[in-house]
N, C-alpha and C positions, 0 to 999 in steps of 0.2 A: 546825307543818307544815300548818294548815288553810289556807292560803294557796296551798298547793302543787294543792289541791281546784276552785280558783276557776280554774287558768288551763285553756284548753281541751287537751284530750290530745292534739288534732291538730295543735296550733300545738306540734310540735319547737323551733325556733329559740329561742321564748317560755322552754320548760324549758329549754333551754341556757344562755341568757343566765342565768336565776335559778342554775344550778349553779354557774357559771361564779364568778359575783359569793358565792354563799356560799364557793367557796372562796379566791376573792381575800380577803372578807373574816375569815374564819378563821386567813390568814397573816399579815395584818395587826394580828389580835390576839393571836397568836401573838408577832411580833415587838415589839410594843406591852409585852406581859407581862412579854417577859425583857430589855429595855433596863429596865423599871422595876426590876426584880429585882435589875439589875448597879445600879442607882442606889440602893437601899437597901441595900445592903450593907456593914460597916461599913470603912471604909479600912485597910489593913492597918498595926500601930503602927510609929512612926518610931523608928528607932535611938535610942538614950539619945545626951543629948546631954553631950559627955565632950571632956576636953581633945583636940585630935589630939596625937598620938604618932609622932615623924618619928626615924628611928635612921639616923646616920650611919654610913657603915664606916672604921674604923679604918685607917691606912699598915699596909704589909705589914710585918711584922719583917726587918730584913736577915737575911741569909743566913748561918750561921756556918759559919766556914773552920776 
């Protein structure tokens, strides 16, 4: 924050822009952070791999009289 010392107090626009841009850039690392975060995570495991299993259905029984 000693930087914040150097700009003149009467020049408002000056401190605005600097707020402006720390919180642009804070969102920026913010969103920077958590894309990394989803990209090191580990993928979630894949099904076993297993014969498929297909069941057909049977004719109906006739009907008894």
């Amino acid at each position: 924050m000693r930087f914040w010392w150097a700009i003149d107090p009467e020049n408002v626009w000056q401190r605005r822009f600097i707020a402006i841009g720390a919180g642009v850039g804070g969102g920026l690392i913010y969103l920077i952070g958590t894309m990394t975060l989803e990209m090191l995570k580990e993928p979630p495991p894949e099904p076993q791999g297993g014969e498929e299993i297909r069941v057909m259905s049977r004719p109906a029984a006739p009907a008894k009289q």
